[in-house]
N, C-alpha and C positions, 0 to 999 in steps of 0.2 A: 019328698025325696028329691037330692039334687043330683042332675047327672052329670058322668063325667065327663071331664074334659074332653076336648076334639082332639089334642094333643095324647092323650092317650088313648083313646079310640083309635089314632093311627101308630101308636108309635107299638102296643101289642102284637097286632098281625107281624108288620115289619119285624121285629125283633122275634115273632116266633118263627119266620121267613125264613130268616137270618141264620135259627139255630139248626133249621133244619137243612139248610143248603151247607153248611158248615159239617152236620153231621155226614152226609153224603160225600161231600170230599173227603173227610177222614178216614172214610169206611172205605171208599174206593183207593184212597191215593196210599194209607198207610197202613189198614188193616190186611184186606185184600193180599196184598204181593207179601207182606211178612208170613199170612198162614199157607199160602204158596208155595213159600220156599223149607214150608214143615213138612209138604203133604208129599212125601217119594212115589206117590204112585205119577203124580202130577207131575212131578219132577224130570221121569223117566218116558212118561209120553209126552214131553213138549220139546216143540222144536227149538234149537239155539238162540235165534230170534227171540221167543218169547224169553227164554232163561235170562238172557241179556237184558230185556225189557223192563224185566220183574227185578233184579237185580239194579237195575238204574232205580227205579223209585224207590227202594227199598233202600238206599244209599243217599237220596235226596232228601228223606226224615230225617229226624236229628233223632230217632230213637228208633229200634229194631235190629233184625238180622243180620248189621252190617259185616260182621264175620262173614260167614255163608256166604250173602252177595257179592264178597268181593274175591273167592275162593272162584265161586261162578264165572266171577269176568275176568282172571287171571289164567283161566285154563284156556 
């Protein structure tokens, strides 16, 4: 049996590193503040600050509630 490469011995971890650091930004930067800007109970106990927060990221995707967000930060 031949084993494999060292090159893929490292380049798996890395790359599942990779996927998984990737999936945590997406979750926090663009899932996150879109189901936010669904949740009205959420909505109605956050303070301005936060509204304005979630509203900025949620407009920094190129996909999401940028309706909403920008209803948010025009008021």
């Amino acid at each position: 049996m031949t084993r494999p490469p060292k090159v893929l011995l490292i380049a798996l971890p890395v790359g599942a590193f990779a996927c998984a650091a990737l999936s945590l930004f997406l979750y926090y930067q663009w899932w996150v503040p879109n189901q936010r800007l669904k949740d009205l109970q959420w909505m109605n106990a956050a303070s301005k600050d936060d509204l304005k927060e979630v509203a900025q990221r949620v407009l920094t995707c190129p996909v999401g509630g940028h309706h909403d967000a920008f209803l948010l930060l025009s008021k």
